[in-house]
Structures are given as C-alpha cells and as structure tokens.
C-alpha positions in Angstrom: -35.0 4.1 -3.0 -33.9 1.7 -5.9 -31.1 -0.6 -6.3 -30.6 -3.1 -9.1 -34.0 -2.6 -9.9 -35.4 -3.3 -6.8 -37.3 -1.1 -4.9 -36.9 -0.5 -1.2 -38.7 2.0 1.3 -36.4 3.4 4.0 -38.1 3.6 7.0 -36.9 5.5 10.4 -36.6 3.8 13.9 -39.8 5.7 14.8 -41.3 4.2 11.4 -41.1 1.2 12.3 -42.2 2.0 16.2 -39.2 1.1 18.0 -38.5 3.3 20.7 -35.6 1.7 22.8 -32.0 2.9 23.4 -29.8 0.4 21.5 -26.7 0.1 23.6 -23.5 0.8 22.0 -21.2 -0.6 24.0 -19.1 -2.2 21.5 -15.1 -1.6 21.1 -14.6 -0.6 17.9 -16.9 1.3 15.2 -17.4 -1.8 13.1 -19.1 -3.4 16.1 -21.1 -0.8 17.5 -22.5 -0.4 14.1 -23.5 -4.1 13.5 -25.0 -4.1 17.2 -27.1 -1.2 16.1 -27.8 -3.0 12.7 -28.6 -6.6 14.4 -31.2 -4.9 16.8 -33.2 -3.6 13.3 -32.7 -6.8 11.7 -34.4 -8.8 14.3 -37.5 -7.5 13.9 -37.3 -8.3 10.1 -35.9 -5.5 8.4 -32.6 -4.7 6.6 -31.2 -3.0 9.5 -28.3 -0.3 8.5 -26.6 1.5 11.2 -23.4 3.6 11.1 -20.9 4.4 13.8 -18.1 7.4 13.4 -15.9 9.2 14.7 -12.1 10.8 15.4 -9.3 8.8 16.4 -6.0 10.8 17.1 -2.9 9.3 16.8 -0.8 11.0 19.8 -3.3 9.9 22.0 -3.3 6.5 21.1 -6.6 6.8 18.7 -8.8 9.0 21.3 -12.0 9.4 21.6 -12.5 6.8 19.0 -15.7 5.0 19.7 -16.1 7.8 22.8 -16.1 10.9 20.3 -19.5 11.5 21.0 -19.2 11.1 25.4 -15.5 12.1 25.1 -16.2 14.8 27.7 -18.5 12.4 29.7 -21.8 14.2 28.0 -23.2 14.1 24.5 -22.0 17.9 24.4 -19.5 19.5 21.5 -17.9 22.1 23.0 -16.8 20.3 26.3 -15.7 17.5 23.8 -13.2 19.9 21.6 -12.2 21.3 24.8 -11.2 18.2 26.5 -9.4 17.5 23.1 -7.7 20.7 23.0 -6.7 20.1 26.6 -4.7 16.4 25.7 -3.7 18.0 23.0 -2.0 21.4 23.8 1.3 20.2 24.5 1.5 18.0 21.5 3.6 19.4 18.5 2.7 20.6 15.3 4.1 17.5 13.8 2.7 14.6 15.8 -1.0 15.9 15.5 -2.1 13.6 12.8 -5.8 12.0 13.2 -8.5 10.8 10.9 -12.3 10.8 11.0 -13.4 7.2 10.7 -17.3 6.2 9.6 -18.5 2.8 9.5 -21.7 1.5 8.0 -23.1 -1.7 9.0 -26.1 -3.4 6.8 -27.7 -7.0 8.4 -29.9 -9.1 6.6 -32.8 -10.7 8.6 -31.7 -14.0 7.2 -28.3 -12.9 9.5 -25.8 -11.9 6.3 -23.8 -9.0 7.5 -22.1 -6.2 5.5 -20.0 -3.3 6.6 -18.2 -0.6 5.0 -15.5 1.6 6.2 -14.2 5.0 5.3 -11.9 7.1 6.6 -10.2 11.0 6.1 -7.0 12.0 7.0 -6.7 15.4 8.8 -4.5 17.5 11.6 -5.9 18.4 14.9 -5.3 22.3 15.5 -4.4 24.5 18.2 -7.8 26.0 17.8 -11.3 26.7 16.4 -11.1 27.6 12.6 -14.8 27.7 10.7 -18.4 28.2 12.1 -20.1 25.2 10.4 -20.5 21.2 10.9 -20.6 20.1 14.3 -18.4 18.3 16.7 -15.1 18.2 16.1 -14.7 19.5 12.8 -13.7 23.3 13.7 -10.2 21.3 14.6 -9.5 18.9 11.8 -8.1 20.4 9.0 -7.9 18.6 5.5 -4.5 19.9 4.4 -5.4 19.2 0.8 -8.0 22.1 1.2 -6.5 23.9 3.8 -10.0 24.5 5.3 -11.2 22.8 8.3 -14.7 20.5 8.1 -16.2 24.0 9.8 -14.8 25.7 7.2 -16.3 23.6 4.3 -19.8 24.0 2.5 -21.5 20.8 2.0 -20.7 19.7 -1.5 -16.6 20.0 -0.4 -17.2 18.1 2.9 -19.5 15.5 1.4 -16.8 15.0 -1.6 -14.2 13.9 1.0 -15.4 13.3 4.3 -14.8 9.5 6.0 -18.8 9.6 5.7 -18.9 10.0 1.7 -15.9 7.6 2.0 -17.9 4.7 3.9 -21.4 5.1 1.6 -19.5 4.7 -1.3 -18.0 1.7 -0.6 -21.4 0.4 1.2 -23.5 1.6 -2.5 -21.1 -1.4 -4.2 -21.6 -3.9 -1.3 -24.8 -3.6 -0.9 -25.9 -3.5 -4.5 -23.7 -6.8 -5.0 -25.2 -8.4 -2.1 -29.1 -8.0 -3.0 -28.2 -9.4 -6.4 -28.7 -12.8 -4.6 
C-alpha cells in the first residue's frame, strides 16, 4: 500500500506470527478497537484494528459492543432472532438504529488515531435480502429502500458505517505519517 509516498506492507496477525486471542472486553467500540490496536503495536507495528456493530435506540443502544455474542454465541441467526424477539413489540416508529464501525490505528511510538463512522437504518419486522451477514437482512437504509442483504457490494460499500469510518481514517492517517 502507499500513502503520501510512503510505502507500507500490510501484514495479517498470522503474518506476523501472533496467534493469541486479544480480549475485547472494552465498553465502547472506540476502546475495544484501540485494545486490539495496542496489542499489534507492542510488538512494533502500526497496529489497526476495527470494532463494529448495531446499536438500537428502543433498546437503549443493544447489542452494541455485544452484536457479535448478542445471543451468547458468535452465531447470526440466534443473534437476529434474539433481536427480533426485543424487538417485536416495538412500533414501527420507534425502531430507529444505526450500524456503528470504528477504526483504531496505534503507533509503536504510542500516538493513537481512531476514526468513526456510522449509518442510519430501521430495524424490521423481518428478514428482507439473502446477502451480507449478521444483522443486515433487518436494517433497512430508507434512502434505498433495500436492506444491507438486499444490497450488492458497490451500494453497501458507498454507504455503509464501514466505508464511513475508512474514509475518515484514509485523512487521519495520511496526516498523521506526514510527521
């Protein structure tokens, strides 16, 4: 990859031979990301880490940081069905939620960068779309009218909380290897 005329090689965890879980037990996507992050950047890489996921507002910004273990697994489908299950008696109205996606970069000199990006969306009644993964058969983009499920790639990655959060890291980043 290049940036600002500096050339960088990304390398995987397995790349670089690290095989441990990194514990994410942080409380917010911002933290998680940068304990992810911190882990890479002790061993003297530029560690970058992201966290994500769905926050809906009737319930108080559930799953949040749990989207993934919402249903006590690392399964989808118990995950949209506990959701659909808080959910079922919540009007039409009140079923506002937004994907969140954060990005976390640290330096091995310890300078720490995130980015955030978010997408705005209604939780439905039920499965629309046979693409993505997780929760996205449920979260409708009203601009669209499609669901994430629903979406090809080039639509999802124009306005997803992902495409969001690495545009916003591209101009951090860029500025911050300038120095």
């Amino acid at each position: 990859a290049d940036a600002n005329g500096k050339a960088f090689t990304i390398l995987s965890l397995n790349d670089i031979g690290f095989t441990d879980d990194i514990v994410e037990d942080g409380t917010t996507f911002e933290e998680n990301a940068l304990i992810k992050a911190r882990t890479v950047a002790k061993l003297g890489y530029i560690g970058i880490a992201d966290d994500s996921g769905l926050c809906v507002d009737a319930l108080n910004g559930e799953p949040g940081v749990y989207s993934a273990r919402y249903a006590g697994g690392h399964d989808d489908a118990d995950n949209n069905r506990k959701l659909l299950e808080k959910m079922k008696n919540v009007p039409t109205e009140k079923r506002s939620a937004h994907f969140v996606s954060v990005i976390a970069c640290v330096f091995p000199d310890g300078r720490e960068l995130t980015a955030r990006g978010e997408c705005p969306g209604t939780i439905l009644y039920d499965y629309r779309g046979n693409g993505g993964f997780g929760y996205d058969p449920l979260f409708l983009y009203e601009p669209m009218d499609k669901t994430f499920a629903e979406m090809n790639a080039e639509e999802k990655n124009s306005i997803s909380h992902r495409a969001n959060a690495m545009h916003k890291f591209a101009e951090i980043f860029a500025a911050a290897i300038k120095t």
